[in-house]
C-alpha positions in Angstrom: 0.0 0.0 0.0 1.3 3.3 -0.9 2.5 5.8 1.9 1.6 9.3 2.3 5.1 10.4 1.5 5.5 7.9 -1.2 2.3 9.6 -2.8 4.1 13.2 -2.4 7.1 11.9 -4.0 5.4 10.4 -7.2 4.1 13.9 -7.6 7.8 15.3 -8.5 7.8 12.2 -11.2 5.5 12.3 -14.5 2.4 10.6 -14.3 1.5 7.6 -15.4 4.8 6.7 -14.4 4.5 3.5 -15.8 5.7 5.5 -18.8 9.4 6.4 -17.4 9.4 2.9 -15.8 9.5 1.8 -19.4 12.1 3.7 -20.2 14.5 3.4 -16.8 14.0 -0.3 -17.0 15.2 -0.7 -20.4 18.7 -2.2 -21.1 19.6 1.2 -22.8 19.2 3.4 -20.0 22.2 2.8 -18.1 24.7 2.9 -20.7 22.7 6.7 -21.8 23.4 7.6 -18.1 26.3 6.8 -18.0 27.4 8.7 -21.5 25.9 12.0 -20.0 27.0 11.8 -16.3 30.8 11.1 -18.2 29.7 14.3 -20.3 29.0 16.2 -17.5 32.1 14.8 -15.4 35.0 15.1 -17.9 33.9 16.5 -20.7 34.5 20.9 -20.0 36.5 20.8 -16.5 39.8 19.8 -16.0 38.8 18.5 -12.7 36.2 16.1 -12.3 32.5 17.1 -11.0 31.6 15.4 -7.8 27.8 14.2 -9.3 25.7 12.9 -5.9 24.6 9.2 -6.1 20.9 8.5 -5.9 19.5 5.4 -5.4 15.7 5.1 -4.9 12.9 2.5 -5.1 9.8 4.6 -5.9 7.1 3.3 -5.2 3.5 4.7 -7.3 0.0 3.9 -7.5 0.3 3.0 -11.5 4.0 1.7 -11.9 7.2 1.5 -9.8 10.8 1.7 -10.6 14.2 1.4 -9.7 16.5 4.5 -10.3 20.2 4.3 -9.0 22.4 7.7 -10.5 26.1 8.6 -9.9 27.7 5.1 -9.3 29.7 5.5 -12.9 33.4 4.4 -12.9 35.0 5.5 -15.8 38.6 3.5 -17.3 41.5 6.4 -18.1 40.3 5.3 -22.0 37.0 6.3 -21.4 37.6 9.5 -20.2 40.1 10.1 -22.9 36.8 10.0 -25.2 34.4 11.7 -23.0 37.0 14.6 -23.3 37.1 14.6 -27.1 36.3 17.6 -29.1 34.9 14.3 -31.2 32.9 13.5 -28.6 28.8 13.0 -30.4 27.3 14.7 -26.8 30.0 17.5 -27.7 28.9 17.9 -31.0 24.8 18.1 -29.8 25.6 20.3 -26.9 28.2 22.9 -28.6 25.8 23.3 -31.4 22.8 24.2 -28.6 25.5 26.3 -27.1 26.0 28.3 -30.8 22.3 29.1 -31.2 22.1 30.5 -27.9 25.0 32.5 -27.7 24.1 33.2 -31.6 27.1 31.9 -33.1 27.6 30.7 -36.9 26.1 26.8 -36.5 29.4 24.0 -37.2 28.4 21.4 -39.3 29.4 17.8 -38.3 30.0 14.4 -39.9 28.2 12.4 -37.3 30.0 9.3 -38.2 33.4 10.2 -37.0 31.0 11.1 -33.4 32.8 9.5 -30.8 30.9 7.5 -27.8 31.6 4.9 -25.1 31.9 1.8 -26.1 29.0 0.1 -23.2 27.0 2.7 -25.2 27.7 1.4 -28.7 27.3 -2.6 -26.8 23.7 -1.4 -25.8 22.9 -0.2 -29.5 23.7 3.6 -29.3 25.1 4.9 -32.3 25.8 8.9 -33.0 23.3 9.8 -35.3 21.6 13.0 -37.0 19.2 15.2 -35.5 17.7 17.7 -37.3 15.0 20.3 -35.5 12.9 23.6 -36.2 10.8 25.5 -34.1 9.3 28.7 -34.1 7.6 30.1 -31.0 7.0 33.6 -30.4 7.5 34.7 -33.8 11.1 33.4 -32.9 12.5 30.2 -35.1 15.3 27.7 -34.3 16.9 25.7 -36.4 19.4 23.3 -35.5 21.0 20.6 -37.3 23.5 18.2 -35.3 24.6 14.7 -34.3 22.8 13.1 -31.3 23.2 10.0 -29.0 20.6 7.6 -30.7 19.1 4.7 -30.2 16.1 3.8 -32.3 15.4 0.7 -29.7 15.0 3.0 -27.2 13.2 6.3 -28.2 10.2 3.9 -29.6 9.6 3.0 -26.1 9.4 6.6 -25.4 6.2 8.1 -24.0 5.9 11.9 -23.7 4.1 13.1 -20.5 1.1 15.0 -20.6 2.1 17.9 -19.3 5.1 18.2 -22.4 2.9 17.1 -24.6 0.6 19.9 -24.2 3.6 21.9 -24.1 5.3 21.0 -27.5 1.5 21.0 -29.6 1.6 24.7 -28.6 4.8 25.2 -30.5 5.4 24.5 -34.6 8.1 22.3 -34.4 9.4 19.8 -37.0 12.1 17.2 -36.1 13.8 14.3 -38.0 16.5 11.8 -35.9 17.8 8.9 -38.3 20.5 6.6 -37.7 23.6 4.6 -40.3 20.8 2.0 -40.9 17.9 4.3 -42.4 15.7 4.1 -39.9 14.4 7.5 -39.4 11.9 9.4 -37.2 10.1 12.7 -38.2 7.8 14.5 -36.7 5.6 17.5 -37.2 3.3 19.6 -34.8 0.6 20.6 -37.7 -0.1 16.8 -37.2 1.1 16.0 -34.0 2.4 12.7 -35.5 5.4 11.1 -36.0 6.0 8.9 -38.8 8.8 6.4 -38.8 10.6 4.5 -41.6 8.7 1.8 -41.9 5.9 3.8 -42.6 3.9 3.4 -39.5 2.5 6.4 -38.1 2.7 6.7 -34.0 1.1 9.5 -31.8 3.1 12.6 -30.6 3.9 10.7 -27.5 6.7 8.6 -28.7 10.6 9.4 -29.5 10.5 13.0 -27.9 11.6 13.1 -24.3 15.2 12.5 -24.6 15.5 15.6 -26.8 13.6 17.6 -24.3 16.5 16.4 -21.8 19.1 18.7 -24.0 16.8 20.9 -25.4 14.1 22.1 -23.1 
């Protein structure tokens, strides 16, 4: 039976969270941790950030989940690539980091995009991102390399509360990987269609970006 506080604490969480159980429990998600906490950790300091370990069972009426953060060990050869200029996260994150400080935009050959190698073992590759937005009067374009795994993102379900957020906005976004597969999506619709030529509801593939980008 779920506790008071247990009920307070799912209320910092999106709801359902059966949909982020999906994704934490998915054989992708630690390796994607671990690439961004070794981002965050090596990747612009010369001395290592000290990121907090979390371990938690969280308990909710519709779902529960495991989620254990900030137990990464990196090898002197992973940090070595997590402190490459050829680094894929580098290449997504200084392109953000152009548009906001409205700098020309680099473009990058997302096949030399370096990444751990338990990333590439759990099917991560560093593939292309391409995304337009335009909200109040005010349009973004951004084309880059992101940490993708096609696996993964079509487990993907988009809260409610972002969902709402994102149908407000006219955004078009296409992610696509060395194999072809390819995901686009497009507000006017609010659908995304992958390669295969199915077409899924808005609330799938989506979340991940909104970690870099919103």
């Amino acid at each position: 039976m779920q506790t008071n506080k247990e009920a307070e604490k799912c209320q910092s969480y999106p709801n359902p969270i059966s949909d982020l159980a999906n994704i934490v429990n998915s054989p992708q998600f630690k390796p994607f941790i671990r690439e961004i906490a070794g981002y965050a950790i090596y990747a612009s300091t010369e001395k290592p950030i000290d990121i907090k370990n979390e371990s938690q069972h969280i308990i909710c009426s519709d779902g529960e989940l495991d989620l254990n953060i900030g137990d990464e060990k990196y090898s002197d050869d992973e940090i070595n690539i997590l402190k490459s200029a050829d680094l894929c996260m580098n290449y997504t994150i200084s392109s953000i980091m152009n548009i906001i400080s409205q700098q020309p935009q680099k473009e990058y050959d997302c096949t030399k995009g370096q990444l751990l190698q338990t990333s590439k073992d759990a099917g991560f590759e560093c593939g292309t991102l391409s995304f337009k937005m335009n909200k109040g009067g005010m349009e973004m374009n951004l084309k880059t390399c992101m940490l993708f795994s096609y696996d993964m993102f079509s487990k993907i379900n988009v809260p409610p509360m972002i969902n709402d957020k994102l149908k407000q906005q006219k955004i078009t976004l296409e992610l696509s990987d060395s194999k072809g597969r390819k995901v686009t999506y497009d507000s006017e619709t609010g659908k995304i269609v992958a390669n295969n030529g199915g077409i899924l509801t808005i609330s799938k593939y989506l979340l991940l970006l909104s970690l870099f980008l919103f």
